[in-house]
C-alpha positions as CSV (number, residue, x, y, z in Angstrom):
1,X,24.7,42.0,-8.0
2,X,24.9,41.6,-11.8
3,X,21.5,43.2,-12.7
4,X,22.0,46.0,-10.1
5,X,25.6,46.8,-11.9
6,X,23.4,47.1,-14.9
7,X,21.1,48.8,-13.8
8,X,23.4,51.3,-12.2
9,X,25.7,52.0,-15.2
10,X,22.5,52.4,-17.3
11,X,21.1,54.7,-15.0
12,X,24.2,56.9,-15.0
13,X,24.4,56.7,-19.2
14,X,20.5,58.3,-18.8
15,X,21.6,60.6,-16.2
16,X,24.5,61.8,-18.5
17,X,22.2,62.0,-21.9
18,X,20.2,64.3,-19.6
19,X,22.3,66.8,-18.8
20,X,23.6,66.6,-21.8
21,X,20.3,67.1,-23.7
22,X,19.4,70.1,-20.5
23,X,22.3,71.8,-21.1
24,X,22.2,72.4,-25.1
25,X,18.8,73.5,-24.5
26,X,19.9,76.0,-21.9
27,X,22.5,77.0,-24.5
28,X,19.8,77.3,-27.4
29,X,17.7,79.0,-25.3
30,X,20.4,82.0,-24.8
């Protein structure tokens, strides 16, 4: 349960640096 929480909330911080990341390149790109 522990390493699964981590996991999780680790994914998500990766999931929100990429869309992040995706969307000032979309930006730099116009």
């Amino acid at each position: 349960l522990f390493l699964n929480k981590r996991i999780t909330k680790s994914q998500v911080l990766l999931m929100q640096y990429d869309l992040e990341y995706v969307s000032q390149k979309s930006i730099k790109g116009q």
